[in-house]
C-alpha positions in Angstrom: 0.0 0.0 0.0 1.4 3.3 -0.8 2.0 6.1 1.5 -1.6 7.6 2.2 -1.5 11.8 1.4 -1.1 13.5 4.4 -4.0 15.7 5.8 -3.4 19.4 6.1 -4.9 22.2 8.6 -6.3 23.6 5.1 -8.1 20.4 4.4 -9.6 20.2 8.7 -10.4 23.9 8.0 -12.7 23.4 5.4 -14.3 20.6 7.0 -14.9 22.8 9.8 -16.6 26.0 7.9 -18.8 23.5 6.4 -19.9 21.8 9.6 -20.3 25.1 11.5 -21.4 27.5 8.3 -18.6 30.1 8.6 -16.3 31.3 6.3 -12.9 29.4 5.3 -10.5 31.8 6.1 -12.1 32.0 9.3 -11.6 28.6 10.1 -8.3 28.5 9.1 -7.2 31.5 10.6 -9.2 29.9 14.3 -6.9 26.4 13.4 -4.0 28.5 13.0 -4.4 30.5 16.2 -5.0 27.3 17.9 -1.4 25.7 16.5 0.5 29.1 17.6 -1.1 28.6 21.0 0.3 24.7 21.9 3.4 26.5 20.3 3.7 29.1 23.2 2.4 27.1 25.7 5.2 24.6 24.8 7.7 26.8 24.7 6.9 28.2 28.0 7.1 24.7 29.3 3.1 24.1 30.1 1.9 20.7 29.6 -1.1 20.8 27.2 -4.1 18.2 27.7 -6.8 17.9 25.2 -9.5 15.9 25.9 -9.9 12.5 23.7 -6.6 13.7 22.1 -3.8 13.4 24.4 -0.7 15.2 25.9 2.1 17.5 24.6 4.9 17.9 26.6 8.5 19.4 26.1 11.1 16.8 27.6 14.2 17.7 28.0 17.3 14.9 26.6 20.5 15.2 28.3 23.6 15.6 26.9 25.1 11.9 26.3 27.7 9.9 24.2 27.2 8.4 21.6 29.3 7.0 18.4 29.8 7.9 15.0 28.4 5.0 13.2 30.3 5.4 10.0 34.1 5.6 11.7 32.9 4.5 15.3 34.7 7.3 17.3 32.8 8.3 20.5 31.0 11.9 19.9 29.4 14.0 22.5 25.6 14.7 21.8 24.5 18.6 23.4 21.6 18.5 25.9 17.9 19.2 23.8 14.4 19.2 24.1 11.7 17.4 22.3 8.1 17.5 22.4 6.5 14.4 23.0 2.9 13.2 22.6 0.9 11.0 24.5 -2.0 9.7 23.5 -5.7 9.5 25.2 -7.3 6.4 26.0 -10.4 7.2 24.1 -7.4 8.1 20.9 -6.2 4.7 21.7 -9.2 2.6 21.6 -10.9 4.5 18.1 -7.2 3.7 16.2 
């Protein structure tokens, strides 16, 4: 089976102005606002928790060594942070 297309925010927002009989641009522009909200929040460190979604979180990853896989020397990997998902129960069991 071939890689399915992915879905966009364009695609959810036109969905949504059908369903609730407003305007695309202003559903895009309420998805939009919505994505640059989790963004800020994660950045300030908040744990976000959507019901029948799940959980965003930034985790931090220490610094650590590691090995260069094509020579094999030992390398040093910087501290970072990722954000990491969690899904809901509810997420689980529809999937």
């Amino acid at each position: 089976m071939a890689n399915p297309k992915p879905t966009t925010l364009k695609i959810y927002a036109v969905a949504m102005a059908e369903k609730h009989g407003i305007a695309k641009k202003q559903a895009n522009e309420m998805l939009e606002d919505f994505v640059g909200m989790i963004v800020k929040s994660l950045k300030k460190g908040e744990k976000i928790r959507i019901a029948g979604l799940g959980i965003f979180q930034v985790r931090k990853r220490p610094a650590r060594m590691g090995r260069n896989p094509a020579t094999g020397e030992a390398i040093k990997i910087k501290a970072s942070k990722k954000v990491a998902f969690r899904a809901a129960k509810d997420l689980k069991e529809a999937v």
